[in-house]
C-alpha positions, 0 to 999 in steps of 0.5 A, a space after each residue: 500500500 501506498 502512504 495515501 492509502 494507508 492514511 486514507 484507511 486510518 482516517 476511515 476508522 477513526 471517522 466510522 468510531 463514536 464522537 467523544 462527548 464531554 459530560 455536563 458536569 465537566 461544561 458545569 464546572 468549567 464554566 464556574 472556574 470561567 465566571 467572573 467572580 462578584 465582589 465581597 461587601 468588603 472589597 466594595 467598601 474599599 474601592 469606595 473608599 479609596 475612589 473618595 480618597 483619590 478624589 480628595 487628594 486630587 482636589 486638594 493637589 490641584 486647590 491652586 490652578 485655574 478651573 479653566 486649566 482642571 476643566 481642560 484636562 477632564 474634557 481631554 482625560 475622560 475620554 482617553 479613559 473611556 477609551 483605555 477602560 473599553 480596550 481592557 475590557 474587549 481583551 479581558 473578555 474577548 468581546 
């Protein structure tokens, strides 16, 4: 026999088998682990915590600057956020 023809029969049996199947409960658990988590009361309460305190220190840092030059650097900054934040998600999730 040739090559061709001898991977044309090892072909033909392992088609003519069954198909392996996963169980549900290997899709359950997996699907678990891949999940995202939500967060604890806790950590809530520490993201808040720190996002008043970043706030804060923002404001007190930039006490002495025109509100012309603060409300230049919103309008220029959030949008670069937002931009930044929705690339990050995109390559978290895959989206």
């Amino acid at each position: 026999m040739r090559d061709d023809d001898v991977m044309d029969e090892l072909l033909r049996q392992a088609l003519a088998g069954d198909v392996p199947e996963l169980s549900p409960a290997f899709d359950a658990s997996v699907m678990k682990r891949v999940r995202p988590g939500r967060l604890a009361t806790t950590d809530r309460m520490v993201i808040v915590v720190y996002s008043v305190m970043a706030a804060a220190t923002a404001a007190w840092l930039m006490r002495d600057l025109e509100i012309e030059l603060i409300a230049t650097a919103v309008v220029i900054a959030a949008p670069i956020a937002a931009g930044a934040s929705a690339y990050g998600r995109r390559l978290a999730f895959g989206a």
